[in-house]
C-alpha positions in Angstrom: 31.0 0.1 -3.8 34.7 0.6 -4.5 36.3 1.3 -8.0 36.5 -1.9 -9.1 33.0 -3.0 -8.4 31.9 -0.1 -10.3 34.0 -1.4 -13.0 32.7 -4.5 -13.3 28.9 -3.6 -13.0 29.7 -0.9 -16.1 31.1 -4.1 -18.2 28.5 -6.7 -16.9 25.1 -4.8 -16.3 25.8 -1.4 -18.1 21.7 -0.4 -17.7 22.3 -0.9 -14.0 25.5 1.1 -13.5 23.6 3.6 -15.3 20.4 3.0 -12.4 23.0 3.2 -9.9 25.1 6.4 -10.9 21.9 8.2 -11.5 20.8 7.7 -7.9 24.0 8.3 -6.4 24.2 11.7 -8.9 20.4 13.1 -8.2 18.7 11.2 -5.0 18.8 13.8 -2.6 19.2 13.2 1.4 16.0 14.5 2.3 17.2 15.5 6.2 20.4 15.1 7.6 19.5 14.0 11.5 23.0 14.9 12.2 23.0 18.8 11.5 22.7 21.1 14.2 19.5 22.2 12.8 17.8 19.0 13.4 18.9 18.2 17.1 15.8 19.6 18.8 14.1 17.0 16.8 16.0 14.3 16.0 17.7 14.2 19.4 21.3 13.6 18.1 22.5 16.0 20.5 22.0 13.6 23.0 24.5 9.9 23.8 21.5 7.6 24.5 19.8 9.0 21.2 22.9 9.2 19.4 23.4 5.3 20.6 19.7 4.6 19.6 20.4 5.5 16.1 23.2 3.6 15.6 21.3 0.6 16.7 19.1 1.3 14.4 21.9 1.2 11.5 22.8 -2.3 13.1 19.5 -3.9 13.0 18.3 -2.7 9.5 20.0 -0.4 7.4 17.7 0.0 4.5 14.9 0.6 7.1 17.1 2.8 8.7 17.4 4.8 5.4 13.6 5.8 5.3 13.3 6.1 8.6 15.6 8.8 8.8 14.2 10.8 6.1 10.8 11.2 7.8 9.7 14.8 8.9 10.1 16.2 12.4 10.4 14.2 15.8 7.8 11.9 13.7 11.6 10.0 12.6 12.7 9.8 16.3 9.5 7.9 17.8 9.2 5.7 14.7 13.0 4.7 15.8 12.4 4.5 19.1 9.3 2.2 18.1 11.4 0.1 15.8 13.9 -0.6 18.6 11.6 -1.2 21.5 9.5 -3.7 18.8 13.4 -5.4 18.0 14.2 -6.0 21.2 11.2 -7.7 22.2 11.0 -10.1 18.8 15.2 -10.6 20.0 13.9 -12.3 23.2 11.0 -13.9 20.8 13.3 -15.6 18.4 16.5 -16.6 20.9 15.7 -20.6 21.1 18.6 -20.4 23.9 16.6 -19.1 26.4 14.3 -21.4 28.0 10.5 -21.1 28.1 10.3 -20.8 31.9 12.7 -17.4 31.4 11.4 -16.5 28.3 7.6 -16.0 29.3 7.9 -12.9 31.9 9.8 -11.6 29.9 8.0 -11.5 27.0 4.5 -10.8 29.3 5.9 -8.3 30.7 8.3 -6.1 28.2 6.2 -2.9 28.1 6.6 -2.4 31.4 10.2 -3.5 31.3 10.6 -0.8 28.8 10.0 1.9 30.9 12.1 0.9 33.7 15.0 2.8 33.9 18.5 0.7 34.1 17.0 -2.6 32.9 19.1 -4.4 30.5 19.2 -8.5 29.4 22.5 -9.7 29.4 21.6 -13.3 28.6 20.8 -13.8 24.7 22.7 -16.2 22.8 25.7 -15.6 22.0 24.5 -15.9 18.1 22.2 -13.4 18.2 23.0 -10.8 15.6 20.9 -8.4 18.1 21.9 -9.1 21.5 23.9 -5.4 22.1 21.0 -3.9 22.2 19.7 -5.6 24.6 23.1 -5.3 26.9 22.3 -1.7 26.4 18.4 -1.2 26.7 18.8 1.2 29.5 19.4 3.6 26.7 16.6 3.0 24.8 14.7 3.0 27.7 16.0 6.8 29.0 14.7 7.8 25.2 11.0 6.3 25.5 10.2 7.8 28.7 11.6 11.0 27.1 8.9 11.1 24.1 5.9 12.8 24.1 3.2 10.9 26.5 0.8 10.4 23.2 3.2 8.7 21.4 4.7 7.1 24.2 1.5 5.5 25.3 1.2 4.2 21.6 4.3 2.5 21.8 3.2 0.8 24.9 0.1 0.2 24.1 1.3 -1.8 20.8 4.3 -3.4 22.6 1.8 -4.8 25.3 -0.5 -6.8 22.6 2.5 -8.2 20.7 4.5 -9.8 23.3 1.4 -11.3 24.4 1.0 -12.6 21.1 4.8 -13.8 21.0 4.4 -15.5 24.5 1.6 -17.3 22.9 3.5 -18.8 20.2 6.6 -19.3 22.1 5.2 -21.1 24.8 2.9 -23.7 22.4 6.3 -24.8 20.5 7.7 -25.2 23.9 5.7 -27.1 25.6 3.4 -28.8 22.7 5.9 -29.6 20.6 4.4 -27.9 18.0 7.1 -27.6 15.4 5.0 -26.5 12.5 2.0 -23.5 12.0 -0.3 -26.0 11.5 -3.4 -23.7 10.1 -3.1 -20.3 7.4 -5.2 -18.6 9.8 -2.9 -19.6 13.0 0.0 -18.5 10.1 -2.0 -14.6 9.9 -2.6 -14.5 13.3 1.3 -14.8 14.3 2.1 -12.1 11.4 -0.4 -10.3 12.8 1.0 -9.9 15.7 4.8 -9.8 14.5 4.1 -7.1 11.8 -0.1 -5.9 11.6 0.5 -4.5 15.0 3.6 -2.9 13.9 1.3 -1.2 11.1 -1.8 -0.6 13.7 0.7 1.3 15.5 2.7 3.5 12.6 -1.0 4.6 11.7 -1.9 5.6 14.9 1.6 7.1 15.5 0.9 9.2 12.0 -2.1 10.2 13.3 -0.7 11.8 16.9 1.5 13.5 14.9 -1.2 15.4 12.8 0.9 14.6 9.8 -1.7 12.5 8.8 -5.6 12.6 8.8 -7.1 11.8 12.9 -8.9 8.6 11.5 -6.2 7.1 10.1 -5.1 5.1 13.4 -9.0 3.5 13.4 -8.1 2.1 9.7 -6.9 -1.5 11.1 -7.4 -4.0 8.7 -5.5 -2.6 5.9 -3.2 -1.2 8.5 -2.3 -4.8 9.3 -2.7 -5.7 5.4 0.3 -3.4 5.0 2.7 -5.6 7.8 1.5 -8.5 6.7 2.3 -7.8 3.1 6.0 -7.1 4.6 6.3 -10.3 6.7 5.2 -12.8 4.6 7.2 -11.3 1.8 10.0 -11.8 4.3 9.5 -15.1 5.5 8.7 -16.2 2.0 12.2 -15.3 0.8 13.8 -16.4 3.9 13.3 -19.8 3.5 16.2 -21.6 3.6 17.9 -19.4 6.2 15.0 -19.8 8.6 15.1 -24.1 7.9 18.8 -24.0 8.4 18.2 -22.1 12.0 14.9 -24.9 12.5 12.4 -22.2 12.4 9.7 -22.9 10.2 7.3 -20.5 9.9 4.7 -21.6 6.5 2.1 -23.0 7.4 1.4 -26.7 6.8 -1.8 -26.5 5.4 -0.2 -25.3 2.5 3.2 -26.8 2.2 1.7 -30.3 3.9 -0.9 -30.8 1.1 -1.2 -34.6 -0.2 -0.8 -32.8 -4.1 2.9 -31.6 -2.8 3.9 -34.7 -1.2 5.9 -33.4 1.6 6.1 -34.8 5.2 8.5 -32.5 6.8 8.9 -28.2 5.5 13.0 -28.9 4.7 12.3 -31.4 2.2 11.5 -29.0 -0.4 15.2 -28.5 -1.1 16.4 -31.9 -1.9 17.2 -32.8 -4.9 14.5 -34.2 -7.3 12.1 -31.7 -5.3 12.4 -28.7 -7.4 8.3 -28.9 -9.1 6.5 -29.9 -6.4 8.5 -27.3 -4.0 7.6 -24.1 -6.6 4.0 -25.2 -6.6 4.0 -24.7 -2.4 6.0 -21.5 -3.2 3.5 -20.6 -5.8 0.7 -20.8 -3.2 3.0 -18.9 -0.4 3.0 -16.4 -2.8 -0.3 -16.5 -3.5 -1.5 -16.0 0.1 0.9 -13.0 0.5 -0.7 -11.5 -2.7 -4.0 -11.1 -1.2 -2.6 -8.2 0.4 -1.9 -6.2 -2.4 -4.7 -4.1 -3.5 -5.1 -3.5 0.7 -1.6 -2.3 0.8 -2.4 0.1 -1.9 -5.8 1.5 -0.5 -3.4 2.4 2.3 -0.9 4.5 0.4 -3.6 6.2 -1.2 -4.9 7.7 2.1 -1.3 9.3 2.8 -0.8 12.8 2.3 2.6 13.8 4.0 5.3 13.0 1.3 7.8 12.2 3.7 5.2 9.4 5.6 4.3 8.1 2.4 7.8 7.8 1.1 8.4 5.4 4.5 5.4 3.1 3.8 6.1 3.1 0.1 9.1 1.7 0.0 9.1 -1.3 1.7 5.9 -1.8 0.4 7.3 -1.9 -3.6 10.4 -3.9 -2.3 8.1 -6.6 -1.1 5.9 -6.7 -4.4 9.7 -6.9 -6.3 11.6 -9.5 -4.0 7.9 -11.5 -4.4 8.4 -11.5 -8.0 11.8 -12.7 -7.9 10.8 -15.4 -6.0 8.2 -16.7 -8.2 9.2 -19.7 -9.5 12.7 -19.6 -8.9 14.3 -22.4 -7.9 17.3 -20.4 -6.3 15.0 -19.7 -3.1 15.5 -23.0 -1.9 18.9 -23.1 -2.0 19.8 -19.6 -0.9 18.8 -16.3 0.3 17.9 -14.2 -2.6 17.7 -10.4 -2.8 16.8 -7.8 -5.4 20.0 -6.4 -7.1 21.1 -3.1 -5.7 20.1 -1.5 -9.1 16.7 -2.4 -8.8 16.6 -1.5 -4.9 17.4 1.6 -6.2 15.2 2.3 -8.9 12.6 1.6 -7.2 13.4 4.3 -4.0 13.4 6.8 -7.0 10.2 5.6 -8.6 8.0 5.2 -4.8 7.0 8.9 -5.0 3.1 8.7 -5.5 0.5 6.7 -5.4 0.4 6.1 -9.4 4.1 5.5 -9.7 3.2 2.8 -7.1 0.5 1.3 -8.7 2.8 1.2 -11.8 5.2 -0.7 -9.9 2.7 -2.9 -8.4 1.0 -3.4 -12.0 4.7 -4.7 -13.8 5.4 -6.7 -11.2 2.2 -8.9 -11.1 2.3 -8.8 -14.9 5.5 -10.7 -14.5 4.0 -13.0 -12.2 1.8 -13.7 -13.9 4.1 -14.7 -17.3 6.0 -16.3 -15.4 2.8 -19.1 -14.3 2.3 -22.0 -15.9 -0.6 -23.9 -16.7 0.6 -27.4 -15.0 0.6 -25.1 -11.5 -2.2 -26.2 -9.6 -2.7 -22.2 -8.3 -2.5 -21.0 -11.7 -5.7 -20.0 -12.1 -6.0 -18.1 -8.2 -2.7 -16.4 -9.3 -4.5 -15.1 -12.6 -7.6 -14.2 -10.1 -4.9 -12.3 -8.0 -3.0 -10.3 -10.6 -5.6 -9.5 -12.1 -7.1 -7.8 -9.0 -3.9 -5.7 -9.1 -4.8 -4.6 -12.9 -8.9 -3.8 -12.2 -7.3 -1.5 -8.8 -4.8 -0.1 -10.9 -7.9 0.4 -14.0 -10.0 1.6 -11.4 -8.2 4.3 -9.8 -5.5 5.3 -12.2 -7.1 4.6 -15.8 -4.0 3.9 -18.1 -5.9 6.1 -21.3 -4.9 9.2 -19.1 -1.5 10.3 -20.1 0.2 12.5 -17.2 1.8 15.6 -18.5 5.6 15.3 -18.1 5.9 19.2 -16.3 4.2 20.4 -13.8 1.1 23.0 -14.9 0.1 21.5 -17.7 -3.2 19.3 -18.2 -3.5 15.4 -18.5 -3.7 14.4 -22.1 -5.5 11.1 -23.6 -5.1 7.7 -25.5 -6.8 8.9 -29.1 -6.8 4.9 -29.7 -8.4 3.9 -26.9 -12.2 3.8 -27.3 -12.6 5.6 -23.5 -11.4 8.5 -25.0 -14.5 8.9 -27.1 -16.6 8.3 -24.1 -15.1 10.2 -22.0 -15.1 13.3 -24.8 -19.0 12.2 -25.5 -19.8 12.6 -21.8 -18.1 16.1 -21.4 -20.1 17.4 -24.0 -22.8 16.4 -22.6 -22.0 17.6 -19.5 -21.3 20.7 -20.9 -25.2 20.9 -22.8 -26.6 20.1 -19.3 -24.1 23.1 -17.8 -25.7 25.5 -20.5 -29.2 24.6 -20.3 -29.0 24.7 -16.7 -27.4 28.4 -16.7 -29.9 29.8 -19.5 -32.8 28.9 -16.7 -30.9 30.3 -14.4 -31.0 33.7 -16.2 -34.5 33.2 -17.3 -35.3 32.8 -13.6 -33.8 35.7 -12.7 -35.4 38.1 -15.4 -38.6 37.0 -14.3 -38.0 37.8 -10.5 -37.2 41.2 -11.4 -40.9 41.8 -12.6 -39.9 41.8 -16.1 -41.9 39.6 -19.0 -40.1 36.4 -19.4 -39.6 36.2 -22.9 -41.1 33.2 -24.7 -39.5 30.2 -25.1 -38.3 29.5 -28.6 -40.1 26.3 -30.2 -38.9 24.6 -33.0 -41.1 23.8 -36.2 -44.9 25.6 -36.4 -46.8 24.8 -33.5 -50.3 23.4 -33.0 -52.1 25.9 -31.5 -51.5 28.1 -34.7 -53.3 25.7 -36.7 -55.8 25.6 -34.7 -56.7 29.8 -34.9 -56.1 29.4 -38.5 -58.7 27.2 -39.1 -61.3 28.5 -36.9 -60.9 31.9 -39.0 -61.5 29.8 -42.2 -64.7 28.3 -40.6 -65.6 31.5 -39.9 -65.5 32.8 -43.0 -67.1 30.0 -45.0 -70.0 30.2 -43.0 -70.4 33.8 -43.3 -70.0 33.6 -46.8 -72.7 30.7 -47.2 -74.7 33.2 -44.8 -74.5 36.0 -47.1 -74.8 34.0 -50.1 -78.3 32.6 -48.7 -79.7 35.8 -47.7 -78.9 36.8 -51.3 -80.8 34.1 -52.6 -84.0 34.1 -50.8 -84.4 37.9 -50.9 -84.1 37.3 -55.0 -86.8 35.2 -55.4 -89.2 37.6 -53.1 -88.7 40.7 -56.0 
């Protein structure tokens, strides 16, 4: 941002120019891939990897960001991944290459990928990705250089998903089949274009022993967490991917008779606006499902760096979802988050409950933001409020986190789980005593010395009882005495 776009954001969105300097002033570069220090990682010592990471600037650079940032040569394979994975979804998506070209391609792109020298010098001239493409051999040189673990990985991943792609590709090519027709058909492409991509991270996270060994087996909120990303994606991509004649929502949804719509680009015409965020409502909906999954996930992470990666994108997509609720803007344009926002939110993706938090504001303003007349008003309630019972469930809002390190958690005095919580410790703490007091008792009597008697409240029974067999005792001895007395008397 230059001077004068500072200037303006300080006179137009002060609070934001505030976000913004703040991040600029404090967020600290993690790595710098470029330092000498880093080479025998990072690889930047080397053209072809110097070349890869530039790519990588080119295709994404807010991906690019996080990637970067991650720990050891853990950053070079997840690029490396993230390139091979772009340049197959390049051939995917470029509707200028025929089918009969397209499909051994696609089928066999893993292999392709570890052939040294092979490049494709035939994508559109449109394509915003085609250069790296014209220069795959270099990508390829760095693949066959990794290590054979994650190498494998990479393949293995990149074999299923251009599968997948050929699949798809080839039914709108030759069935004419314009539309998704089904939401499962709909998960099973995002599957394929983004779950794998998350099958694979985990398993990647896992060869690296930067993460537990069992998290690559975790697959179905592995694949939660790419297709949270996706659908985000092509939920806010709307009218960019119409304009292009991609249509990727599914028509079960957007084709219902309640919405009225016979083709997907009608929903930004004019006098479309309601029935158009009722479908949106419902895209959003479906994506939301994800949520609490993607969540699960972050909670499993332990590397800071990893978890940073995965965190990020993954508050972005709850954020850009929320700015698309109900906003009629979507239809018309692409709409991002402002850069403020973008920002606050890499400070504030540090920890799992930081997440949460972020998670938890964002459906609370979905769910404001709903309106009766919305046929999916009440599933959106059911789905936020998911989001909250997680949240409740794992991260109980009573507990107040101390703001410096060392010191204990403190609680809500107002909210009634503090008594219960205080009840239940003391009680705890009873059952601690008790338990230790037998403990010694146990002890005392091991070592051949008399247990002492347990003290008994109040006088007990068997006291009673001696007491009054001594009184019988004497009454009838004095009766006894008293009768001798008397017979004895009468005799003299």
């Amino acid at each position: 941002m230059g001077a004068t776009a500072w200037l303006t954001l300080l006179l137009t969105h002060p609070l934001e120019f505030r976000t913004l300097l703040q991040f600029w002033l404090f967020h600290e570069q993690k790595r710098d891939i470029t330092s000498m220090k880093e080479h025998a990682t990072s690889g930047w010592d080397r053209q072809t990897m110097r070349r890869c990471w530039e790519f990588l600037d080119m295709t994404s650079r807010s991906f690019s960001a996080v990637i970067k940032e991650v720990e050891g040569d853990l950053a070079r394979t997840i690029c490396m991944f993230y390139l091979v994975l772009r340049g197959l979804d390049t051939i995917e998506d470029d509707m200028t290459i025929s089918d009969d070209v397209k499909q051994p391609i696609l089928r066999s792109f893993h292999k392709l990928t570890i052939t040294p020298g092979w490049t494709y010098n035939d994508s559109g001239p449109n394509e915003k990705d085609r250069q790296l493409l014209v220069e795959y051999d270099k990508v390829i040189e760095e693949v066959n250089l990794l290590d054979p673990e994650y190498k494998s990985i990479i393949l293995d991943i990149t074999e299923k998903m251009e599968n997948g792609m050929a699949d798809f590709a080839h039914r709108a090519a030759t069935a004419g089949a314009t539309y998704i027709d089904k939401v499962e058909d709909y998960d099973l492409y995002c599957h394929y274009v983004a779950g794998l991509v998350g099958e694979g991270l985990s398993r990647l996270f896992s060869a690296s022993k930067k993460e537990v060994s069992w998290l690559g087996t975790q697959l179905e909120i592995s694949n939660s967490m790419g297709l949270l990303l996706q659908k985000t994606n092509i939920i806010r991509d709307y009218r960019e991917d119409c304009d292009d004649k991609r249509y990727f929502w599914p028509k079960e949804i957007w084709g219902k008779k309640e919405y009225g719509f016979r083709e997907m680009k009608d929903m930004y015409l004019p006098g479309a606006e309601e029935r158009a965020q009722w479908v949106q409502s419902e895209m959003i909906l479906d994506a939301m499902r994800h949520l609490t999954d993607a969540l699960d996930y972050l909670r499993l992470l332990k590397n800071q760096s990893v978890f940073t990666f995965c965190a990020i994108p993954a508050t972005m997509a709850i954020a850009t979802l929320d700015l698309c609720f109900m906003n009629p803007a979507m239809f018309q344009r692409n709409v991002k988050i402002r850069k403020a926002e973008a920002a606050s939110l890499i400070m504030r993706s540090v920890n799992p409950r930081d997440v949460a938090e972020i998670f938890r504001h964002h459906c609370r303003s979905i769910h404001a933001k709903a309106v009766p007349e919305d046929p999916n008003f009440l599933r959106i309630s059911v789905a936020c409020g998911k989001v909250e019972q997680w949240c409740e469930h794992n991260f109980p809002s009573f507990v107040r986190m101390p703001s410096t390190a060392g010191n204990p958690p403190t609680f809500d005095p107002e909210d009634a789980r503090t008594s219960i919580l205080k009840k239940s410790q003391e009680i705890d703490q009873t059952i601690t005593q008790r338990k230790r007091v037998a403990q010694l008792q146990e002890k005392q009597g091991s070592n051949g010395e008399v247990k002492p008697a347990l003290v008994q409240q109040g006088v007990p029974w068997e006291l009673f009882a001696v007491v009054g067999a001594i009184f019988a005792i004497l009454l009838i001895s004095i009766l006894g005495v008293v009768w001798i007395v008397v017979m004895f008397s009468d005799k003299f």
